[in-house]
N, C-alpha and C positions, 0 to 999 in steps of 0.2 A: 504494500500500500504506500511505504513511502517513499520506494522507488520510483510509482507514477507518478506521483505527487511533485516531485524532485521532475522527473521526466515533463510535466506540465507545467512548470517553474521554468524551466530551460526553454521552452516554445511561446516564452509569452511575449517577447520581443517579435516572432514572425507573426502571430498572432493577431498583434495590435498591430502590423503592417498591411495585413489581410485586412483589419477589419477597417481601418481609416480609407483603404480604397476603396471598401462598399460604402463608407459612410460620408466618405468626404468632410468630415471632421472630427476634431484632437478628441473634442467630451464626448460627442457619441461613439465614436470609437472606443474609448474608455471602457464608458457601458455596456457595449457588444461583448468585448472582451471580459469584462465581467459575469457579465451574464451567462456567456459560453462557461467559464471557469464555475460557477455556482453548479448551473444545469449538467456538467460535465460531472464533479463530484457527489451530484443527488443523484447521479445515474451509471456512477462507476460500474455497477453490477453488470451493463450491456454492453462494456469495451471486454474486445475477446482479444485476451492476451495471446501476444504474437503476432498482431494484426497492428495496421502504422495509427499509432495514438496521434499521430500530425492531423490523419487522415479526419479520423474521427473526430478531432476536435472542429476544424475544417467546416466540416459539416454542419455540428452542430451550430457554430456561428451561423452559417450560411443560411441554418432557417431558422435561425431568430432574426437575424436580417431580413428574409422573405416574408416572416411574420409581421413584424415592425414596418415595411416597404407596405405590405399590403394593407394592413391597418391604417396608415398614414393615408393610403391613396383614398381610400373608403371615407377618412373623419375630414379630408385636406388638410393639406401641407404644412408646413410653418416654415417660415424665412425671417434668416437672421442675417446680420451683418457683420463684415468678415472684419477682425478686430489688426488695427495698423500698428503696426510694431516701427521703434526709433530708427530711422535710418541714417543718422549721425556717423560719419565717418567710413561712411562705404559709399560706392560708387552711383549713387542718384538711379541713373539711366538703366544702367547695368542690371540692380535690380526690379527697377521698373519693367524692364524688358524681360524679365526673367519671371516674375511675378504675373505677367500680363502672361506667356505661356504657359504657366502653369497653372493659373486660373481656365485657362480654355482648354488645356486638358482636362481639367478637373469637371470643368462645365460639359465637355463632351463626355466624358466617362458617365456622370452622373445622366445624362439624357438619353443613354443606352438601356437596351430593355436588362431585365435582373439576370438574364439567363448569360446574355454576353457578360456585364458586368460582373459576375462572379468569376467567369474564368478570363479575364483580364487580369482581375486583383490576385489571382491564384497564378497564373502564366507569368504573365508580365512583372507585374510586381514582386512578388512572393517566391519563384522562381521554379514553379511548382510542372515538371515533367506532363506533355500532355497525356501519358499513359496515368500516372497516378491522380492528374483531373479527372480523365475517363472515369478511375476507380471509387474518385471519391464522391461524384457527382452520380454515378451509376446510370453511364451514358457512353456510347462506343466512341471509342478517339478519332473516328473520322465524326462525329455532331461536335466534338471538341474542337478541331479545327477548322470543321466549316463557320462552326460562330465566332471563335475567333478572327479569322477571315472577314468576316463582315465586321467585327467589332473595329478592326483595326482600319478598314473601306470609311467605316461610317466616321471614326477619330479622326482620318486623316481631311477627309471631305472638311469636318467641322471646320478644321485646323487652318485649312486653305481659307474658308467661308471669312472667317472671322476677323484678319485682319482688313479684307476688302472692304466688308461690312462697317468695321469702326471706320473707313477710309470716306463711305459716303455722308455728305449732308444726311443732318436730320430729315428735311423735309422730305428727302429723296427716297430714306427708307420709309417714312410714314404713306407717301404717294403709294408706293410701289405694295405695300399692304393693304391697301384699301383698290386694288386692282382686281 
């Protein structure tokens, strides 16, 4: 028992990197990862020793995330504001420019449907083998890379969109929506 425990002490760093890509931020990802670590030790009894404790943790985040995703979508959303941290003594632009991409990734990842977006945060980020996505999502590695495929189509599209779009007048994009 308190090898897994230890074993689930050592995973909470990938963990809360999974879970901040599902959540796109610091405190809900906190909570995810929490959450999974409670739910994971009320239910120790159904991890079958010998089998990847990554995997299963994985998981269990993933639909508490799907739960919370869905719940959300059902009650509507909530929108906060992204808190600005001192930029004293670094380079202005630099990170504004850096900032600005990683915001539209972040804004593209999040406007991807839950099925991509898990195995981006699990692939991409996490560094997660698509054969052990397959295993943990319990789904054949070719559904694994074809959403992939498209997740990374749809990010890159955003990606391009996005600087053209801040590049137009206001009025230009408001016309062109009312078209």
């Amino acid at each position: 028992m308190d090898e897994i425990r230890s074993r689930m002490i050592e995973l909470l760093p990938r963990l809360r990197r999974f879970a901040f890509a599902l959540t796109g931020d610091k405190d809900k990802a906190d909570d995810l990862v929490q959450d999974t670590c409670e739910r994971a030790l009320a239910h120790l009894d159904q991890w079958k020793p010998g089998t990847s404790l990554d995997s299963w943790m994985y998981r269990i985040a993933q639909n508490i995330w799907v739960d919370h995703h869905r719940s959300r979508k059902s009650h509507g959303g909530e929108n906060t504001l992204d808190e600005v941290e001192n930029l004293m003594g670094q380079d202005g632009r630099s990170v504004t420019e850096s900032r600005l991409t990683l915001a539209a990734v972040t804004e593209g990842i999040a406007r991807l449907p839950a099925e991509q977006k898990v195995l981006v945060a699990m692939v991409c980020v996490e560094g997660v083998s698509y054969k052990e996505a397959a295993s943990i999502l319990d789904i054949p590695i070719g559904t694994v890379m074809s959403r992939l495929s498209r997740a990374r189509q749809t990010l890159y599209a955003s990606l391009i969109e996005a600087p053209q779009q801040a590049a137009e007048p206001v009025a230009v994009r408001a016309a062109s929506r009312e078209r």
